[in-house]
Every structure is written in C-alpha cells, then in structure tokens.
VOGU-3710 file (C-alpha; in Angstrom, 3 decimals, decimal comma):
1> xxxxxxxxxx> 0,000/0,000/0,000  1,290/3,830/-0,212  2,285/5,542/2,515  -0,593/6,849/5,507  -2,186/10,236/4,692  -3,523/11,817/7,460  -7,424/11,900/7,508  -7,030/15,757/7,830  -5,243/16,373/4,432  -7,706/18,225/2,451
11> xxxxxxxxxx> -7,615/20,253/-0,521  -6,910/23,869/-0,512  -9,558/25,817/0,229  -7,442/28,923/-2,055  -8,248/28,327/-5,513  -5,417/28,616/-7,950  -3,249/30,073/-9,674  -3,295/28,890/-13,356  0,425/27,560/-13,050  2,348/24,824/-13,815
21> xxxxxxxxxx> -1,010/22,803/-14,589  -1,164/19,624/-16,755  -4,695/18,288/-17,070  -6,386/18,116/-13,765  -3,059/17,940/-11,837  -1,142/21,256/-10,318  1,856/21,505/-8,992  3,743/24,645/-7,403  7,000/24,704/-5,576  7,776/26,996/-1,809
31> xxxxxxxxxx> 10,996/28,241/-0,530  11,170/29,883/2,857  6,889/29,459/3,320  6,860/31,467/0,065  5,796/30,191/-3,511  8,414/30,446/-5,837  7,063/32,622/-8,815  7,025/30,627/-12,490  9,021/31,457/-15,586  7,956/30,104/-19,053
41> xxxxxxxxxx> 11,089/29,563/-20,753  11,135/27,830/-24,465  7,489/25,803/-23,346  9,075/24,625/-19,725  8,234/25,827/-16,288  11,145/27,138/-14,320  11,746/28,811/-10,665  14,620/29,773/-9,130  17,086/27,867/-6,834  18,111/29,816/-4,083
51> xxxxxxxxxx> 21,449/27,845/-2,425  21,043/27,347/0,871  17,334/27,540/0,613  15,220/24,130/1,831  11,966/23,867/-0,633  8,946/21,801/-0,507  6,127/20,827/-3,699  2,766/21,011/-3,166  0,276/18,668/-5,510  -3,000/19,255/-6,346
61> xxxxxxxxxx> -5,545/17,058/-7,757  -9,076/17,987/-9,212  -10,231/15,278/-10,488  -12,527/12,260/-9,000  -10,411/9,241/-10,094  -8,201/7,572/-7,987  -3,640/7,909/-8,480  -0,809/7,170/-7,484  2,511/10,059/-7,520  5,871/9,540/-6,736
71> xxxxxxxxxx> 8,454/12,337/-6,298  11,796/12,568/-8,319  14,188/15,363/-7,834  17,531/15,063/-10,676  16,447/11,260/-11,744  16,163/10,056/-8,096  13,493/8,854/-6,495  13,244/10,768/-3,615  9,952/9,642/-1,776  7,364/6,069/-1,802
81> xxxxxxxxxx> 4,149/6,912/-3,436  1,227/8,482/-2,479  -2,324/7,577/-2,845  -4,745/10,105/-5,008  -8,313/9,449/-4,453  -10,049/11,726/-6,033  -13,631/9,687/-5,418  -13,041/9,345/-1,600  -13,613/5,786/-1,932  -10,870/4,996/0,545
91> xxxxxxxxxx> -9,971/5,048/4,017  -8,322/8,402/3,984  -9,260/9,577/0,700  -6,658/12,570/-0,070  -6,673/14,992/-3,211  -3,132/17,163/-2,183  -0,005/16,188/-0,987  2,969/17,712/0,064  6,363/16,597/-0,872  8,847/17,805/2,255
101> xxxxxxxxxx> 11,667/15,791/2,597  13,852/12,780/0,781  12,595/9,964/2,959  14,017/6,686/4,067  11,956/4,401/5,166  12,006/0,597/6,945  9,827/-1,422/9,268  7,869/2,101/10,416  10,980/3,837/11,073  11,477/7,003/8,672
111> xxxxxxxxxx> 14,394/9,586/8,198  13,391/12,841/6,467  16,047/15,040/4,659  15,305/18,106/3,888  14,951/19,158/0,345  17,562/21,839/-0,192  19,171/23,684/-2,636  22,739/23,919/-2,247  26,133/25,329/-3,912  27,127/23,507/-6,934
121> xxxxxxxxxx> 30,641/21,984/-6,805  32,754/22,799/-9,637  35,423/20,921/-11,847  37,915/21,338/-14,575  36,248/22,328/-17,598  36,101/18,730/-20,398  36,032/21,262/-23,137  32,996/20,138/-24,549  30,496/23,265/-23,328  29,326/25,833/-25,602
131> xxxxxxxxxx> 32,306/28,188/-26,567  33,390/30,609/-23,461  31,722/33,604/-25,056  29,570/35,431/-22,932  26,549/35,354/-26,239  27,564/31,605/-26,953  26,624/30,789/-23,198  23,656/33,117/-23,644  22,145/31,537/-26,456  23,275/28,433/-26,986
141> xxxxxxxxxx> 20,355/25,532/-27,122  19,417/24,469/-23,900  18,865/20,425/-23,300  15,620/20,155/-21,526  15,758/16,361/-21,242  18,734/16,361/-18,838  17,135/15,080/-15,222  19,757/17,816/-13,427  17,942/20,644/-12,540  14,494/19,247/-12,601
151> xxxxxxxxxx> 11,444/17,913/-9,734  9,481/15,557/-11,399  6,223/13,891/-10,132  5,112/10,940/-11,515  1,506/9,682/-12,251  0,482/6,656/-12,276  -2,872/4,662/-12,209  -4,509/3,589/-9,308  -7,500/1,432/-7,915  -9,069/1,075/-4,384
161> xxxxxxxxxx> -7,607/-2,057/-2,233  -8,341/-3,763/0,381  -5,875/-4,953/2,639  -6,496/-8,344/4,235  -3,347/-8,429/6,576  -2,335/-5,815/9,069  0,260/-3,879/6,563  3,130/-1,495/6,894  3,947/0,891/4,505  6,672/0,252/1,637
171> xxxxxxxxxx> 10,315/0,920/2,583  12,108/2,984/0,093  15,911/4,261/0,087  16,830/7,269/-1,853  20,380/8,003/-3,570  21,287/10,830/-0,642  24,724/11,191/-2,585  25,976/14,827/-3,370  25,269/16,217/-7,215  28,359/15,162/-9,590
181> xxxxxxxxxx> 30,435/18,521/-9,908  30,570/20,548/-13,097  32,848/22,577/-15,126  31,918/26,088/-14,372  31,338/26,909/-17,979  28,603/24,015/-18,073  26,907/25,466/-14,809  27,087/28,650/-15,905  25,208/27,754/-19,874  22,402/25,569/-17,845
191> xxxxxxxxxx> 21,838/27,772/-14,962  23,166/24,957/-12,699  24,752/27,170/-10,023  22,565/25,243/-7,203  21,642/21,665/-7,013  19,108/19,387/-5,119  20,751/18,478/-2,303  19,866/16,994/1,263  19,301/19,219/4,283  18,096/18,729/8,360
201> xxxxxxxxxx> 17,783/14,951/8,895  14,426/14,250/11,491  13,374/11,119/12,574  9,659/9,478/12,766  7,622/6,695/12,447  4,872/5,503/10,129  1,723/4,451/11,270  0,565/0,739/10,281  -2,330/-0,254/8,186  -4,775/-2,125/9,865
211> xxxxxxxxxx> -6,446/-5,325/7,949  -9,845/-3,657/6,414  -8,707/-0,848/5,870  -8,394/0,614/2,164  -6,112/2,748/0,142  -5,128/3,339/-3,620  -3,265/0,261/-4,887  -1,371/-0,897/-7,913  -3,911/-0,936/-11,366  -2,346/-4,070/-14,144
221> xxxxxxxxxx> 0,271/-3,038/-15,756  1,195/-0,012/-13,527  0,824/2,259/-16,490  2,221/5,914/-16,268  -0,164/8,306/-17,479  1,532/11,457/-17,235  4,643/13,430/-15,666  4,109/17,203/-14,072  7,813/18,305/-14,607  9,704/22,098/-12,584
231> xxxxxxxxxx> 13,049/22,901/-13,303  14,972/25,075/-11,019  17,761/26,780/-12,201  19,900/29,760/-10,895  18,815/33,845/-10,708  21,480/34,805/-13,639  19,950/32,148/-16,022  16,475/33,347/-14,986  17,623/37,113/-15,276  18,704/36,150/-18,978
241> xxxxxxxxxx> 16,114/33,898/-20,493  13,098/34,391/-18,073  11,091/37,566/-16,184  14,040/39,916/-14,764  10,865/40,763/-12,234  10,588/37,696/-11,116  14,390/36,881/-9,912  14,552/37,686/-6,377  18,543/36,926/-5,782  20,295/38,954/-8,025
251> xxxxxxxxxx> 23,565/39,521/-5,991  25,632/37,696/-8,925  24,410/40,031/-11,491  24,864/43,144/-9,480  28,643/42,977/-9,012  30,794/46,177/-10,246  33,371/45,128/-12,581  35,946/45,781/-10,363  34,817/43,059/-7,680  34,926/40,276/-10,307
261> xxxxxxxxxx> 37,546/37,850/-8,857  37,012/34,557/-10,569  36,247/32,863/-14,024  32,523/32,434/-12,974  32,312/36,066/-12,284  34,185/36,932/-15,370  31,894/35,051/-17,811  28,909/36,286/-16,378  29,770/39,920/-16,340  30,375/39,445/-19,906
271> xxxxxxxxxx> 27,250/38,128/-20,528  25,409/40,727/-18,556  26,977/43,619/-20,565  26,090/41,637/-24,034  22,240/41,310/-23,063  21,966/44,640/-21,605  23,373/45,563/-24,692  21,141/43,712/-27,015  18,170/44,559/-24,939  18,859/48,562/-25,667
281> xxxxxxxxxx> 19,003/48,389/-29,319  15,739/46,200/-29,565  14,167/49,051/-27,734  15,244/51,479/-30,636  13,214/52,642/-33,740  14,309/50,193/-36,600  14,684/52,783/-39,722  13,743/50,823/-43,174  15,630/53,147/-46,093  14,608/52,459/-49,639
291> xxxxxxxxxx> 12,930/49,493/-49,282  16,131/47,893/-47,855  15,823/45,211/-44,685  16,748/46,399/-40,958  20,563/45,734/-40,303  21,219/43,002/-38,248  24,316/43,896/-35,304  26,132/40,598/-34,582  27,474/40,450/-30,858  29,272/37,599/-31,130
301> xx> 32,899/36,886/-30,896  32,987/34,911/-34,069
//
C-alpha cells in the first residue's frame, strides 16, 4: 500500500493560480513558506534555486479518479508513493499532498532530509560546453531532457484495495549522494549554479495499516499516465532567459566590474553587458531606407 495520509489532508480551500497545470493535476513549488514565482522559458516551467534555501512541492488534484505520484528530484526517487483518491472511496481519501523531505523508510521507522538547494561543486572544464563567449553561453540551445535541474512527479494509475493483513507501509531508500560537480562553464550555460541536495535529517515513524482498511493500490500493468515536470535553475539564467521581475537573488548580477575575482564572475559579467546591450538596441526605432531590410548587429565573438 502507499504511505498513511492523514485523515485531515484536504484540498486547498485557495483556488489557484493557473500555473504549472497539466490536465487536472497542479503543482507549485515553496521556498522559505513562500511560492516560488514561475518562468515560461522555451514551453518549460522554471523557478529559481536559491542555495542554501530548503523547498517543498505542493500537488494538487481535481479530479474524481483515484492515483498514485511519486516524487523525483535530478532522476532520483526521492519519496514512496502516495495515494490520489479523487472519489473518496478509501480510508483516507486525499486529493493534495505535500512533498517535504527525501525519505528513508524501513519497518515504520522514517528519516526525512530536507529538500535543499545547495552550492554547486565545480570541476575542470572537459572542453565540450558551448564556446566561453559570454553570447555563446547566452544563447546556446538548452537540453531540456537532462534530469539535473528538474522535480518531477510521476503519475500513475490507481485502484481502491483492500488490505487483508495488518500492513506497513513500503520501505524505500533514496540516492542521498551529493550532485556530480561541473565545469563552471557548463553550470554557468544551464543555470546549474545550485543543485538538489539533502538538508536537516528528522526522525519518525509511520503508522501501520490495519487489515480492512483501504487505500489506492497498484492498477495491471502499472501504467504511467503522465509526468508534471519544474526545473529550477539559478537567478542569472532566470535574469537572462526568463522575467528579470521575477528573480529575487540577483547579488551575482549586481557585481561592479571591479569586484569580479574569478572565471565564474568573469563570464557572467560578460554576458550581462552583451544582453543589456542587445536589450537597448531592440528598444530602438528600426529605420527601413529604400525598401532595404533592418541591419542586423552581430554580438558575437565569431
């Protein structure tokens, strides 16, 4: 069976803001109590990871069929599932859930890490990033299928059961090892300056289910019907490709020239000064003489 939901987990009674919605499903990420505001870059939801920050992911469901989700942060699997029962047929029938912690799990005993955004470590560069160019890291494509950077909750079918036995919830134990380093020039093109990492450990315990009781089960086949996907990447990639508004940590891009003291620093200033740049001549009149196209400026280093 999933894991207990409390009989007092109800749905919001605040209804919504028309974010990061697939279908009947929502999901929304906090920081510090706060929601983290949404940036639509190239199709894909993104917020900003604040290092040092612990987060949490809220999930709603408004729908009256019955689910399970599972929580992935970077391609691990970072939680059991859940039970969705959107027809109350069950024993605690629960439409939201709230992802807190990496959990670890045996025989009723449960440790909960704190989601957390931390400091990317960095590495010698494997020379196979964009070129060092402040535009090439600006522009270059970006590889949205990459599982770094991204909080992924998976759907799956589900169907009431009935458990004959007195039952205790499913152990599970998540990959708690620090994010792989980076060159800085690949951190710096994907936004990757914080990762998902693993903050204040508490203990607990899980409660048992009792024979009779039912929950949200398995369906055949255990299909996956659909993925609600976040990425999180850093305030200078959001300052560049998302809502400069929205970017709450801006302390990298604020820096005077004369305060840059490392190759991080040095590339982003560069880049800074390029879009500023850019975005001042798109605000200018574009003067068509004789027929003849707009120029074009190139701000590359090519």
């Amino acid at each position: 069976p999933t894991a207990l939901q409390s009989p007092s987990s109800k749905p919001s009674s605040s209804i919504l803001c028309l974010n990061m919605r697939v279908g009947k499903w929502q999901l929304r990420a906090f920081c510090g109590g706060k929601e983290l505001p949404e940036h639509d870059i190239e199709g894909h939801t993104c917020v900003e990871a604040m290092p040092g920050c612990a987060f949490i992911l809220k999930v709603n469901y408004y729908g009256s069929e019955m689910h399970q989700i599972e929580l992935w942060v970077d391609g691990k699997a970072a939680t059991t599932r859940r039970g969705i029962d959107g027809a109350g047929a069950t024993t605690f029938p629960c439409t939201e859930v709230t992802f807190d912690g990496w959990e670890k799990s045996q025989d009723g005993n449960m440790i909960k890490s704190q989601l957390l955004f931390e400091e990317t470590s960095t590495a010698d560069s494997t020379g196979d990033e964009c070129s060092s160019s402040g535009s090439g890291l600006a522009t270059c494509a970006l590889d949205w299928t990459q599982t770094r950077g991204t909080i992924c909750v998976r759907v799956h079918g589900g169907q009431r059961q009935v458990l004959q036995n007195d039952t205790m919830p499913m152990s599970h134990n998540p990959d708690l090892r620090k994010a792989e380093a980076m060159s800085e020039k690949a951190m710096i093109k994907g936004g990757h300056s914080a990762s998902a990492g693993v903050g204040v450990r508490t203990f607990t315990s899980t409660r048992m289910w009792r024979a009779g009781e039912s929950c949200v089960g398995k369906v055949p086949g255990d299909t996956l019907e659909t993925e609600l996907k976040i990425f999180f990447r850093d305030s200078f990639f959001l300052h560049l490709r998302g809502e400069a508004n929205k970017v709450s940590s801006l302390s990298s891009l604020q820096r005077e020239d004369d305060a840059i003291n490392s190759s991080c620093d040095q590339v982003r200033a560069y880049v800074r000064r390029v879009v500023e740049t850019e975005k001042r001549l798109a605000k200018r009149t574009k003067v068509n003489l004789c027929g003849q196209s707009p120029a074009v400026i190139d701000l590359t280093d090519d």
